[in-house]
C-alpha positions as CSV (number, residue, x, y, z in Angstrom):
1,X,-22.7,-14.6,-6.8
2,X,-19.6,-13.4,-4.6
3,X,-16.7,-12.3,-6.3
4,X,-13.1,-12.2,-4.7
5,X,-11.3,-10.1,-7.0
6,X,-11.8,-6.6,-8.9
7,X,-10.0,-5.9,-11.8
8,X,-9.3,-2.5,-12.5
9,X,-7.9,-1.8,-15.9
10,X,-8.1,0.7,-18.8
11,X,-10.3,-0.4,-21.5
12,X,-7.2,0.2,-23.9
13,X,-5.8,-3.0,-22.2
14,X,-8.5,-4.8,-22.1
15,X,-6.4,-7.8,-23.5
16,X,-3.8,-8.0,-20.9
17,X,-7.3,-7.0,-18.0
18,X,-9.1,-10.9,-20.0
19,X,-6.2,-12.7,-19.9
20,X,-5.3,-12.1,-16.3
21,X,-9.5,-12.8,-15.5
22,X,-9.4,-15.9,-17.8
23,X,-6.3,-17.3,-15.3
24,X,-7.5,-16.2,-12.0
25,X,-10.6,-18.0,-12.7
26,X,-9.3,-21.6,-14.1
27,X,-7.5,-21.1,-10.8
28,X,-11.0,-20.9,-9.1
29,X,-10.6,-17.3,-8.1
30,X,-13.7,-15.4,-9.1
31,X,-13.5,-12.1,-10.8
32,X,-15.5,-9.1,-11.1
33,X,-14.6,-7.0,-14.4
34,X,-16.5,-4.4,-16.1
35,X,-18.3,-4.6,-18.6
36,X,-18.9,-8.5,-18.5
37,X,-20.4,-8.3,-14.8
38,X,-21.9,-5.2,-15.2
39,X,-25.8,-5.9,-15.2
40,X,-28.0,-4.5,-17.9
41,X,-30.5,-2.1,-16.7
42,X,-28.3,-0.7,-13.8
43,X,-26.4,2.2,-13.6
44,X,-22.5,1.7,-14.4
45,X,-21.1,3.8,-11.8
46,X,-23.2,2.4,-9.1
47,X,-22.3,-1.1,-10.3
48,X,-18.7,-0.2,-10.1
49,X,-18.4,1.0,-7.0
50,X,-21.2,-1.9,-5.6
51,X,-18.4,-4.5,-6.6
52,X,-15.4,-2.9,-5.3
53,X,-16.7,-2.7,-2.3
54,X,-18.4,-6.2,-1.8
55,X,-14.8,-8.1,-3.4
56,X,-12.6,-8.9,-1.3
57,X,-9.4,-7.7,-3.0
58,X,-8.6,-5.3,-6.4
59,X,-6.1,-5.9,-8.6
60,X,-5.2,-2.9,-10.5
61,X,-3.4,-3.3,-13.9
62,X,-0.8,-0.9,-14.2
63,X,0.0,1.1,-18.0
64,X,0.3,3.9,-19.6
65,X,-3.2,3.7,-20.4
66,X,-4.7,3.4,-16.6
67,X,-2.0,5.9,-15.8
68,X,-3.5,7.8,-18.3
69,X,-6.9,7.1,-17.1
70,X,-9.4,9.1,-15.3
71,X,-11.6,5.9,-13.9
72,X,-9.0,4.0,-12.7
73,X,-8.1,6.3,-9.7
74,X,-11.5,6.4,-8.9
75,X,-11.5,3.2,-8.5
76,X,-8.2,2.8,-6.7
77,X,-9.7,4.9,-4.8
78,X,-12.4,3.9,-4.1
79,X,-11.2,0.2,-3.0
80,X,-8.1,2.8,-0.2
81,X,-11.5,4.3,1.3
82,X,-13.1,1.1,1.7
83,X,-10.1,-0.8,3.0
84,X,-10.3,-3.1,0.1
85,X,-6.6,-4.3,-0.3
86,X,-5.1,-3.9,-4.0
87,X,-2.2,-5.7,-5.7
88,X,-0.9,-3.8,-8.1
89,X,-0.2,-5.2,-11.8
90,X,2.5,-3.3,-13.6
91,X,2.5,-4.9,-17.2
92,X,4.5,-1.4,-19.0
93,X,7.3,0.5,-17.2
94,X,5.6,3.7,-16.6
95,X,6.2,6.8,-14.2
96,X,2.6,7.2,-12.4
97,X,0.6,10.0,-12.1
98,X,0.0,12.1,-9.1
99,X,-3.4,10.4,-8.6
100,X,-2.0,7.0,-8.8
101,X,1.2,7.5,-7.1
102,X,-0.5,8.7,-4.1
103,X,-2.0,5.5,-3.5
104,X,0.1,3.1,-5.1
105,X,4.0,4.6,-5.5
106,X,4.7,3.7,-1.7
107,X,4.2,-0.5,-1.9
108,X,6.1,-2.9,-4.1
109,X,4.5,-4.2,-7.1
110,X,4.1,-7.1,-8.9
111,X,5.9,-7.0,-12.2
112,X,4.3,-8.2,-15.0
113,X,6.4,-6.3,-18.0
114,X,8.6,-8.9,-19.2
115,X,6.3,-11.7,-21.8
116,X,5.2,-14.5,-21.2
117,X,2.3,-12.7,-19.1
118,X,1.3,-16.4,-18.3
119,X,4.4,-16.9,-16.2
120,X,3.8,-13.8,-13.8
121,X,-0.2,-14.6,-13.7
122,X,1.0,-18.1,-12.0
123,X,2.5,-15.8,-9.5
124,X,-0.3,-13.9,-8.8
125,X,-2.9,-16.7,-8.8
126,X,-0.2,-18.3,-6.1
127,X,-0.3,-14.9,-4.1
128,X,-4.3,-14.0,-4.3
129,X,-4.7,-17.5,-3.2
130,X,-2.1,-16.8,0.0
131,X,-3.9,-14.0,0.8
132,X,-7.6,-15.4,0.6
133,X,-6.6,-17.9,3.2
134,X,-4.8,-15.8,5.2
135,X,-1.2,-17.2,4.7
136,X,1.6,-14.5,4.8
137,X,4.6,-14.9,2.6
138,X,7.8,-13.7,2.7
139,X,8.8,-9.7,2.1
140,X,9.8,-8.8,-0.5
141,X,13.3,-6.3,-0.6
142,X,11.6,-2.9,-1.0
143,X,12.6,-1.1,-4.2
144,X,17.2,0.2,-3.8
145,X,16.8,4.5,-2.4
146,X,17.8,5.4,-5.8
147,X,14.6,5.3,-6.9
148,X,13.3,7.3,-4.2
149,X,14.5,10.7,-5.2
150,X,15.6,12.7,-2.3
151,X,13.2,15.6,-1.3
152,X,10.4,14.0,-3.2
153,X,7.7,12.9,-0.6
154,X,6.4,9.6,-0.8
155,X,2.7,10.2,0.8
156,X,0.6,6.9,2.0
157,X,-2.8,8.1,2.8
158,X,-5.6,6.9,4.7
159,X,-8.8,4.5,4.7
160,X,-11.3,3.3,6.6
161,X,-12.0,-0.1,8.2
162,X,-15.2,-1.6,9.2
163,X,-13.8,-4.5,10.7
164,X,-14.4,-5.9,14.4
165,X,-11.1,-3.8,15.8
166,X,-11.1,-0.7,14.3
167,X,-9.8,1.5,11.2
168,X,-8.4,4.6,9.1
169,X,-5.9,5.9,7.2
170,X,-4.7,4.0,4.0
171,X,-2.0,2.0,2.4
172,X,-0.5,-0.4,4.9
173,X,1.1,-2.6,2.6
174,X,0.8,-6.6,3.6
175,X,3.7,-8.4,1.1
176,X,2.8,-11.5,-0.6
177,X,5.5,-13.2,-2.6
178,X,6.8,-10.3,-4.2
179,X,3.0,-8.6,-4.3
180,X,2.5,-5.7,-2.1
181,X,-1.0,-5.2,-0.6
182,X,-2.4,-1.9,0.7
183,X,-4.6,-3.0,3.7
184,X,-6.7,-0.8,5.9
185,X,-6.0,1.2,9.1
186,X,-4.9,2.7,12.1
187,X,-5.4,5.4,15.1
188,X,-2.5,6.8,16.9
189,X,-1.9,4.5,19.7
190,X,1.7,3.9,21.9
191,X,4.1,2.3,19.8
192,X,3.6,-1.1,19.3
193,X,6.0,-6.7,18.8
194,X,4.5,-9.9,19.2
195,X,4.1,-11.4,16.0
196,X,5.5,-8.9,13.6
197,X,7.1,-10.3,10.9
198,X,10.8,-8.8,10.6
199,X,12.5,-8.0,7.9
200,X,15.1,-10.0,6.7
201,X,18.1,-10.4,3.8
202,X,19.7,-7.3,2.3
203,X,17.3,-4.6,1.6
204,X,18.8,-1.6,0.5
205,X,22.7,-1.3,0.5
206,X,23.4,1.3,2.8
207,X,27.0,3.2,3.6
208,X,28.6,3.4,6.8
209,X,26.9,7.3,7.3
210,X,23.7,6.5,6.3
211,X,20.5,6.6,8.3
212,X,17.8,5.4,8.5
213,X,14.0,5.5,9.4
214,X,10.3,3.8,9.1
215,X,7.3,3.7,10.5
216,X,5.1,0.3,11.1
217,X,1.5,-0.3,11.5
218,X,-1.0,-2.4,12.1
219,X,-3.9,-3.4,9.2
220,X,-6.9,-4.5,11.6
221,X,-6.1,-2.1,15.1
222,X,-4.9,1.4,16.3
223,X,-1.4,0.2,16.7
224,X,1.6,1.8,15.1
225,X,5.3,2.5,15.4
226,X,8.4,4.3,14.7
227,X,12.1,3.5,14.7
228,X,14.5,5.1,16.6
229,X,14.5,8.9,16.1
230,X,18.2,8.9,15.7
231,X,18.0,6.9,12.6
232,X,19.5,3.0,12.5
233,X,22.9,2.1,10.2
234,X,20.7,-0.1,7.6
235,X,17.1,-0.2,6.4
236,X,16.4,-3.8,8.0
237,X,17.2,-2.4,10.9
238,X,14.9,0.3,10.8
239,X,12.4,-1.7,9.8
240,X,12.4,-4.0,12.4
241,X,13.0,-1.4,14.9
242,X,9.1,-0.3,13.8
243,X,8.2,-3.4,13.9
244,X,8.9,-3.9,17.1
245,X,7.7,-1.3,18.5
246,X,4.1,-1.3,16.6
247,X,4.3,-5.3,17.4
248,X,3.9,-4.1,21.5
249,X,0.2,-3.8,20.7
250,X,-0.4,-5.7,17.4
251,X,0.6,-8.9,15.8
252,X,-0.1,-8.0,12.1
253,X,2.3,-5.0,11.9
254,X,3.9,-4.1,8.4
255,X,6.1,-1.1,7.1
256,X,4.3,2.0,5.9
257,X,6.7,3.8,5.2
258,X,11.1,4.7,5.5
259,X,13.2,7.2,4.6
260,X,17.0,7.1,4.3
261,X,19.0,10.4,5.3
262,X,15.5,12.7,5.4
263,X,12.8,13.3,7.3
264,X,9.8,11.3,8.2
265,X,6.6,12.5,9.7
266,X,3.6,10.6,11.0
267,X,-0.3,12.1,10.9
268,X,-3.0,10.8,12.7
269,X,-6.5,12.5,12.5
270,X,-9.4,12.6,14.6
271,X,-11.4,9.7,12.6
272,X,-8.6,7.5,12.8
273,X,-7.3,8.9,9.1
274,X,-3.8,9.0,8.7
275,X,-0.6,10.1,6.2
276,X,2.8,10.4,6.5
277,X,5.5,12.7,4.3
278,X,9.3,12.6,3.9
279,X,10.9,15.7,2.6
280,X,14.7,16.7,3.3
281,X,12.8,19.4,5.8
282,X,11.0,18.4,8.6
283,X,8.8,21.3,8.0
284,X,7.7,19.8,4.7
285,X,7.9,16.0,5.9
286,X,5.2,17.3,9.0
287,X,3.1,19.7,6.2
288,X,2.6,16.6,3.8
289,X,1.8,14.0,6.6
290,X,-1.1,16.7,7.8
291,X,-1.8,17.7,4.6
292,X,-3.0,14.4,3.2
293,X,-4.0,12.9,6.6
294,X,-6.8,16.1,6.8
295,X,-7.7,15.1,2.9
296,X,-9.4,12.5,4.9
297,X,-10.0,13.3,8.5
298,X,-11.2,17.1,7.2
299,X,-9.2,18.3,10.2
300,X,-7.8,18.1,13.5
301,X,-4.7,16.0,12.6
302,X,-2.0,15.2,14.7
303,X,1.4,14.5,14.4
304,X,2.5,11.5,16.2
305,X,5.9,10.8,14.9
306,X,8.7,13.3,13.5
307,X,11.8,12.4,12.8
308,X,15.1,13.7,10.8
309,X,18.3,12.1,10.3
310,X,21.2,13.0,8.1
311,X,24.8,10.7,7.3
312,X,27.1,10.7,10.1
């Protein structure tokens, strides 16, 4: 039997992890969760990682207790390698850890905390079904720049793609209604705008000084792009900017990643791996975007875009 989605969830919330299986299935999605599908006789871990790869999307239930847990990043992780895209769940306010912020903390979420749960399943049963036909939604405003504390890098790292164009690097985040998918891929390649979907509506309230800068790119080829280097007055703007320019070459472009008054560094690596890093230093915005774009590639990583801006 195939299986579109995963469910990764701490056993400690294994209530919340049933509930959201029951719905998704009355709503004819099929799930894989552990231990129900887990065959007897076969190993655990191999079944695990057999399913993750052969769904066709993971949604990852987000609490204390998966925060807290040492298999759910492994299979987060697992899911970013194999360019399996993953929704993430969050049903408790909870800061992540470094393992599942470095996958995770750089694309919107869907927010489950406030009860009924019922209420934001609907959503994502609406959104999973979006996505398995292959109709975009709107964007969803990424989260206000206050809660991206300046200096703190925000790292999106990279996975591989098997698919008929090409792959790398991790996290490209496709939005669905207000649920952020990380999708496989890219190679460095000239920036890239035919059928990028721009950002629209207020994003994040930005002074007359500030400046910003993002980087786009593309979740099935090589493409990718950067805003101006100088910075842009708002964060639409910036985003559309990389939109743009990743859309020259791709027509499935989404934001990986902006900054606002920092710096913002691209990484591409010789398997097509990739990370980027923002950091008040363009020193530690370029050392972070190598740094996690050789995690993957092993070496041999290039930076491809670098840029700083401060308010005017």
């Amino acid at each position: 039997m195939a299986f579109d989605v995963f469910i990764s969830h701490s056993n400690k919330d294994k209530q919340a992890a049933d509930a959201t299986c029951a719905a998704l299935e009355s709503g004819g999605i099929r799930c894989w969760i552990a231990p129900r599908d887990v065959r007897p006789g076969t190993d655990y871990a191999a079944e695990i990682v057999n399913a993750i790869e052969t769904c066709r999307m993971m949604v990852v239930i987000v609490s204390t207790s998966s925060n807290d847990s040492r298999q759910v990043p492994r299979e987060v992780e697992q899911a970013v390698r194999k360019g399996v895209p993953i929704i993430p769940m969050r049903i408790e306010d909870v800061d992540l850890n470094p393992a599942m912020g470095y996958f995770l903390d750089s694309i919107h979420w869907l927010d489950a905390i406030t009860p009924p749960l019922a209420k934001h399943l609907e959503l994502l049963i609406a959104d999973i079904r979006r996505l398995l036909q292959g109709e975009p939604t709107p964007a969803k405003p990424t989260p206000v720049a206050s809660s991206l504390p300046t200096g703190s890098p925000r790292i999106s790292a990279p996975f591989r793609w098997t698919g008929p164009i090409v792959a790398g690097g991790v996290a490209a985040a496709i939005v669905l209604g207000g649920v952020a998918v990380l999708w496989p891929k890219l190679t460095a390649t000239a920036p890239a705008v035919s059928g990028a979907a721009l950002v629209t509506g207020s994003v994040v309230p930005a002074s007359v000084a500030d400046r910003f800068l993002a980087i786009a790119v593309s979740r099935t080829s090589s493409a990718w792009g950067g805003s101006d280097t100088k910075g842009l007055s708002s964060q639409e703007e910036a985003q559309n900017d990389a939109l743009g320019n990743c859309g020259k070459h791709a027509s499935d472009c989404h934001i990986a990643g902006w900054t606002l008054n920092s710096c913002l560094t691209l990484a591409i690596g010789a398997n097509n791996s990739w990370g980027y890093g923002k950091a008040n230093s363009s020193d530690d915005a370029r050392d972070t975007a190598i740094a996690y774009c050789n995690k993957f590639a092993g070496t041999n990583c290039t930076v491809v875009y670098a840029a700083c801006t401060t308010p005017r």
